[in-house]
C-alpha positions as CSV (number, residue, x, y, z in Angstrom):
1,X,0.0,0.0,0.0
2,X,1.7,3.3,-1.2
3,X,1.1,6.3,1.2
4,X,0.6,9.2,-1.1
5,X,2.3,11.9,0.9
6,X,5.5,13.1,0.9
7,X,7.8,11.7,3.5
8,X,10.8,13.2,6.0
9,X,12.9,12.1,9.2
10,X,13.8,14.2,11.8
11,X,17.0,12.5,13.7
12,X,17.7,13.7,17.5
13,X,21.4,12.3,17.3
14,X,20.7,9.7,20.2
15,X,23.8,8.1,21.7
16,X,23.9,4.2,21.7
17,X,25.8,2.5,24.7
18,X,29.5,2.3,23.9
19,X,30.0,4.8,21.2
20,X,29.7,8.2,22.8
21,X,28.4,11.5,22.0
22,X,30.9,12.4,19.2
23,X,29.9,9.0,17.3
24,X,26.4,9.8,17.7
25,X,26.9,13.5,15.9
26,X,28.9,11.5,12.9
27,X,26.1,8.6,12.5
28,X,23.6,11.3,12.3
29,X,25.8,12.6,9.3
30,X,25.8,9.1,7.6
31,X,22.3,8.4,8.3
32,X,21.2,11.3,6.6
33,X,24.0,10.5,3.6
34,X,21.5,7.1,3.9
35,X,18.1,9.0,3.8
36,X,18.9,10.9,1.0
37,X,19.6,7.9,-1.4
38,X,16.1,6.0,-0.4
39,X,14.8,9.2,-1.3
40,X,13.1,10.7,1.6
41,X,11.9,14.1,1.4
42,X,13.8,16.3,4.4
43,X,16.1,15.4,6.8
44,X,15.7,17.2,9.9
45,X,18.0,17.7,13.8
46,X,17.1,18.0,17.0
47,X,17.8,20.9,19.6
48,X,18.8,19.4,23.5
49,X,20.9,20.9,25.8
50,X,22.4,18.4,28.8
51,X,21.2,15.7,28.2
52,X,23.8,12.6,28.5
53,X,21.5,10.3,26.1
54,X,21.2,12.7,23.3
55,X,24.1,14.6,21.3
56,X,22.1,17.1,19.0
57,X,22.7,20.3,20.8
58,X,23.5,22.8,18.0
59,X,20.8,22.3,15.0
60,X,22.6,25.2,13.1
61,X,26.2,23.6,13.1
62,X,24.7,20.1,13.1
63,X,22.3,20.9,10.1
64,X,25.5,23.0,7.7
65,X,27.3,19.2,8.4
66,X,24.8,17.5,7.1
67,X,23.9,19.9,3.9
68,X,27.8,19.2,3.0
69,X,27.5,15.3,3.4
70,X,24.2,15.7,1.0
71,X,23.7,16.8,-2.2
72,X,19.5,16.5,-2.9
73,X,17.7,16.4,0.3
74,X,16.4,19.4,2.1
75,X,17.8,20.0,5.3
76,X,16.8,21.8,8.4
77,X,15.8,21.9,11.9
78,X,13.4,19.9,14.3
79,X,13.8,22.6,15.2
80,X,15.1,25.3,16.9
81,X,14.2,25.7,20.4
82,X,13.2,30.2,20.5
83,X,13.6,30.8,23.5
84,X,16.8,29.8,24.5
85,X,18.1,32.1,21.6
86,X,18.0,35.8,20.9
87,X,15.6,35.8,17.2
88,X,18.5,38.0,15.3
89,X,20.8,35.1,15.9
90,X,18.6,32.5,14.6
91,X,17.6,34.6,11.7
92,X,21.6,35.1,11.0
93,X,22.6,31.3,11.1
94,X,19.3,29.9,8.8
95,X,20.7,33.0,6.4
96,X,24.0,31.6,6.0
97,X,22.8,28.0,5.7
98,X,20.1,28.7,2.9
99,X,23.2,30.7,1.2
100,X,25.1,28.2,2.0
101,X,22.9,25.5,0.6
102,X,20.1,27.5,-1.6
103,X,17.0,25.8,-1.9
104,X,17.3,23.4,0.5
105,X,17.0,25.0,3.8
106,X,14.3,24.6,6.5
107,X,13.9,26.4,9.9
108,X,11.5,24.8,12.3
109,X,11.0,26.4,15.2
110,X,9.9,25.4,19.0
111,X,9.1,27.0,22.5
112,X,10.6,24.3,25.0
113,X,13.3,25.2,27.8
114,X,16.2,23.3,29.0
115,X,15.0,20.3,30.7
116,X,16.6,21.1,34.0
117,X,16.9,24.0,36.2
118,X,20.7,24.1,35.9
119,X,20.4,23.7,32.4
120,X,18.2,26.6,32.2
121,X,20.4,28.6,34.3
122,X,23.2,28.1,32.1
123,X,21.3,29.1,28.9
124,X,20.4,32.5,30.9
125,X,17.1,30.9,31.0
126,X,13.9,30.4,33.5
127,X,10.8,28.5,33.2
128,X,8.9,31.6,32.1
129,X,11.1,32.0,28.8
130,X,8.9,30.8,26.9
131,X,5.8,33.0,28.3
132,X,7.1,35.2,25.2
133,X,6.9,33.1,22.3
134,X,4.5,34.4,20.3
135,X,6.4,37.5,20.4
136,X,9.8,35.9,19.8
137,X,8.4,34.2,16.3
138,X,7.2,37.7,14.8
139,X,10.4,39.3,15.7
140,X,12.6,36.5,14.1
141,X,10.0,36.5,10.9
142,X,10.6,40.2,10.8
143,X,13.9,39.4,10.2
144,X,13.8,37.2,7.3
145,X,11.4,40.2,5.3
146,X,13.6,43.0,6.2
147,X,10.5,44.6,8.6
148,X,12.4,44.9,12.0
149,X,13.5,48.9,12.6
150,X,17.0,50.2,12.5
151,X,18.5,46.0,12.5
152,X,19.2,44.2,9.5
153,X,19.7,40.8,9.9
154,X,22.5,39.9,7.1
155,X,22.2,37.8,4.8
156,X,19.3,36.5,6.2
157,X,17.1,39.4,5.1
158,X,15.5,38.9,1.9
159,X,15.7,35.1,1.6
160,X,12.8,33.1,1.5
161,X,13.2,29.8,3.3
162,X,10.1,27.7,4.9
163,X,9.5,28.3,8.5
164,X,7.4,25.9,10.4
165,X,5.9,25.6,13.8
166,X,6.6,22.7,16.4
167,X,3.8,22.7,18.3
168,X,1.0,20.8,19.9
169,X,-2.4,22.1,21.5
170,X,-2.7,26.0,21.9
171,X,0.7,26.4,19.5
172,X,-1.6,25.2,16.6
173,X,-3.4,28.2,17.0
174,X,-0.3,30.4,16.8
175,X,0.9,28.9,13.7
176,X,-2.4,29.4,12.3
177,X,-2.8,33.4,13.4
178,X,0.9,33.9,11.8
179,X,0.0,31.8,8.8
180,X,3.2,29.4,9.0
181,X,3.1,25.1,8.2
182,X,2.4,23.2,11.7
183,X,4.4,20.2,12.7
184,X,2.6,18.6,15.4
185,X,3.1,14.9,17.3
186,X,0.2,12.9,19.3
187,X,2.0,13.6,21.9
188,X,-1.7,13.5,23.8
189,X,-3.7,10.9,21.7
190,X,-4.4,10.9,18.3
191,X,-8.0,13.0,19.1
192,X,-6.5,15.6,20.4
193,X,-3.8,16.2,17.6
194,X,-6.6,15.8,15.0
195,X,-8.4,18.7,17.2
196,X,-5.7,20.8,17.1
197,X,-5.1,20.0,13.5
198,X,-8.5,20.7,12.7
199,X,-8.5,24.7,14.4
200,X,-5.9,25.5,12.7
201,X,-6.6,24.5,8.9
202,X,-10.4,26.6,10.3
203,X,-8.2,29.5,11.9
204,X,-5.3,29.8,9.0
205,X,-4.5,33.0,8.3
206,X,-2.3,33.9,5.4
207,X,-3.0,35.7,2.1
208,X,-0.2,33.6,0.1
209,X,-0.1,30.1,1.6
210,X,-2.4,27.4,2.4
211,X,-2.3,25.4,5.7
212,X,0.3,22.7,5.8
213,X,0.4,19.9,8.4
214,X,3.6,17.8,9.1
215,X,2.3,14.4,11.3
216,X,5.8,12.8,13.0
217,X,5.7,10.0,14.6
218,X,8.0,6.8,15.1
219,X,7.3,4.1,12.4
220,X,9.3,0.7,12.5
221,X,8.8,-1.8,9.6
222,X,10.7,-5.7,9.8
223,X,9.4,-8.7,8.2
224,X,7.6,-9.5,11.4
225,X,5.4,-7.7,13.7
226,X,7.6,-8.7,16.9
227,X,11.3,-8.1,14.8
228,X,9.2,-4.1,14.2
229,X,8.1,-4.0,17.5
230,X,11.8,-4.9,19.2
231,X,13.0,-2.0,16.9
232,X,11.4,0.7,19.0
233,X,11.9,-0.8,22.3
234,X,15.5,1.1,22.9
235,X,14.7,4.2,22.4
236,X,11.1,4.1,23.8
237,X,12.7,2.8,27.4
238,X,15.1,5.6,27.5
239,X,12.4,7.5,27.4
240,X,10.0,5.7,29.6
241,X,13.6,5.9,32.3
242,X,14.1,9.5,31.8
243,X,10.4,9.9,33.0
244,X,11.2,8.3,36.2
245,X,14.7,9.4,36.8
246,X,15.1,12.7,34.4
247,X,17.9,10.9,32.8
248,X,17.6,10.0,29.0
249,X,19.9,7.0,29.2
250,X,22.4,5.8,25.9
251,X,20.3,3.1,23.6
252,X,21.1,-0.2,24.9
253,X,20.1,-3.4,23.1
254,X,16.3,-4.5,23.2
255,X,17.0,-7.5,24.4
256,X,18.9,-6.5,27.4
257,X,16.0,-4.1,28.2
258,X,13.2,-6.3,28.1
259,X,15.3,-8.3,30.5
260,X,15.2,-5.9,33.1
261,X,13.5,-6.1,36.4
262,X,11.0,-3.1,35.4
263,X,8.3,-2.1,38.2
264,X,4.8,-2.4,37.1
265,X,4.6,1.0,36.4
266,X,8.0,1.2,34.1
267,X,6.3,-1.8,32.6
268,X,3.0,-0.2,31.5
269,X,4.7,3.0,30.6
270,X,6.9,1.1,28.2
271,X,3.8,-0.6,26.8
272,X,2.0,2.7,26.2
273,X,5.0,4.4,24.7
274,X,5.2,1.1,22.0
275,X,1.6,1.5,21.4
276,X,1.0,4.9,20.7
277,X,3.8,4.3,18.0
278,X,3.6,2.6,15.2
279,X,5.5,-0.7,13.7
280,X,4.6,-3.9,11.7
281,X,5.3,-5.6,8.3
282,X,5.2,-3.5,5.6
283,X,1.9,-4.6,4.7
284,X,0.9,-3.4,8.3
285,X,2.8,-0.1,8.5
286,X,1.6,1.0,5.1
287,X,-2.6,0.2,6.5
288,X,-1.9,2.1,9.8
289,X,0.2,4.9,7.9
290,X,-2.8,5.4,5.4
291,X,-5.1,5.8,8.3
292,X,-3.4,8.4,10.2
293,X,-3.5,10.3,6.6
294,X,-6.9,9.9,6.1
295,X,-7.8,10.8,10.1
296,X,-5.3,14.2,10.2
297,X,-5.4,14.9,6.6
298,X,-1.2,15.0,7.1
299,X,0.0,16.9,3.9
300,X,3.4,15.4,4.7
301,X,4.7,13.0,7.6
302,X,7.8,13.3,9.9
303,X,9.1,10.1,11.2
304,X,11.8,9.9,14.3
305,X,12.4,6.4,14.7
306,X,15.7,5.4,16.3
307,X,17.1,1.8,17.6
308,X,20.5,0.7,18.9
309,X,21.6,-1.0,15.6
310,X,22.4,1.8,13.0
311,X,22.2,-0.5,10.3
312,X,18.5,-2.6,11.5
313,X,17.7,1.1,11.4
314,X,18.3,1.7,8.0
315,X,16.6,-1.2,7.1
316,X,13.5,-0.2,8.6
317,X,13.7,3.1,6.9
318,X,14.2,1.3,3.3
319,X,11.5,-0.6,3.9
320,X,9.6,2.1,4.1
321,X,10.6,3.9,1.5
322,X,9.8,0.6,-0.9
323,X,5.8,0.2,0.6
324,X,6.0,4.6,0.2
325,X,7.1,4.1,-3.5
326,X,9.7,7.1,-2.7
327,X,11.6,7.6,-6.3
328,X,15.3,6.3,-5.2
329,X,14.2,3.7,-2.9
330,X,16.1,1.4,-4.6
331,X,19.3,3.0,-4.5
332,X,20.5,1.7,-1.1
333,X,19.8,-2.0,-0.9
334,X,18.8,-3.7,2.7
């Protein structure tokens, strides 16, 4: 079944147990060398400060790497989190990127905080930074049309690159009053996003572009439901762990994992993190992909699946691109 969207990958440069953080920022590098031959649409990284389990901490540097290991692929960020930056700044590094890299440059853009308190202090940051986002979006869109007084941000001014809106619940409705795409996650149900989804195609304001909805989600495809399933299981337990003990541990093997002695609770949470994902045969992944389509009415879907293998990884990801029909999905063999 083909899924008649256009398809990207957003990559949060996880570390895996026993190759470290530097490893992780270079397998993000070849990973996206991977994408961009089974012909995915955009290749996106993540912004985290502090946190041991994930290596991804500067989209801007991270994303100008990847644009020079790539050659076709559009490249940007998944995204940018505002308020731990001053909006000129921003503005200035996507600048030299798209002129870097013309026609291939993304910006998305997000209102989270450092995780911790001590990693908020040491981004000059409180909770409350991100009380201002709203404001922080229109400033950094100035920007980009050359509309801010007495500032120019070079070379960013004048270029036209997409801008787009991480957001779930009430930051729908922002991307709708300022007219920008939405990416959104079910981070609350599947309902709830299609709510949110819904208000903003109703509440889109723009007088040159339509509303545009990016669906992400984590999407494992094996031969078998179980081999699909096992895929996920690494990444969902570091993030089932860091729940419970607000560390995001390295990516260890599935199998050691489901060996552990988890409490009841760990236990369940792991189960509802699995389920709200989604994995299968390719036969199964393309049914399930085709429904949350038709339920969201996804103009294009962002997946951010990770596992402790690199390479059972990039199988899952060709696999997909096969059942997709992406155009080059044949270029990198399984």
């Amino acid at each position: 079944m083909s899924v008649d969207v256009p398809i990207s990958v957003l990559d949060r440069s996880p570390v895996r147990r026993g190759r470290g953080t530097a490893q992780a920022i270079r397998d993000t590098v070849a990973f996206a060398r991977d994408i961009e031959a089974l012909g995915y649409h955009r290749f996106w990284v993540s912004e985290h400060h502090g946190v041991p389990g994930v290596a991804g901490s500067a989209p801007a540097v991270l994303a100008s790497a990847v644009a020079s290991a790539t050659s076709r692929i559009r490249v940007g960020s998944g995204g940018v989190m505002l308020p731990n930056h001053r909006p000129l700044v921003v503005a200035e590094q996507f600048g030299i990127l798209e002129s870097l890299f013309p026609g291939r440059i993304d910006l998305g853009i997000g209102r989270s905080v450092g995780f911790i308190e001590p990693v908020r202090r040491a981004l000059g940051q409180g909770k409350d930074a991100a009380d201002g986002f709203d404001g922080q979006v229109r400033e950094l869109l100035a920007y980009f049309r050359g509309e801010q007084d007495g500032v120019h941000a070079i070379p960013a001014e004048g270029l036209s690159l997409p801008v787009f809106l991480l957001a779930t619940g009430a930051g729908a409705d922002l991307a709708a009053r300022l007219g920008l795409p939405l990416v959104i996650a079910p981070a609350h149900g599947q309902r709830a996003m299609a709510e949110a989804i819904a208000r903003y195609r109703e509440t889109f304001r723009s007088d040159v572009d339509d509303p545009y909805v990016v669906v992400s989600t984590a999407v494992a495809v094996a031969d078998t439901a179980e081999e699909a399933r096992r895929l996920l299981v690494p990444e969902a337990w570091s993030t089932v762990y860091s729940r419970s003990h607000g560390v995001f541990p390295p990516l260890s093997p599935a199998d050691e994992i489901l060996a552990l002695p988890m409490t009841d609770r760990e236990r369940r949470r792991l189960d509802d993190t699995l389920a709200g994902q989604i994995s299968g045969t390719p036969d199964e992944v393309g049914a399930r992909l085709a429904d949350l389509v038709a339920a969201t009415g996804a103009d294009e879907l962002l997946i951010s699946t990770s596992t402790y293998d690199p390479a059972a990884r990039v199988e899952s990801f060709a696999k997909l691109a096969r059942l997709a029909d992406l155009p080059a999905a044949e270029r990198l063999s399984v």
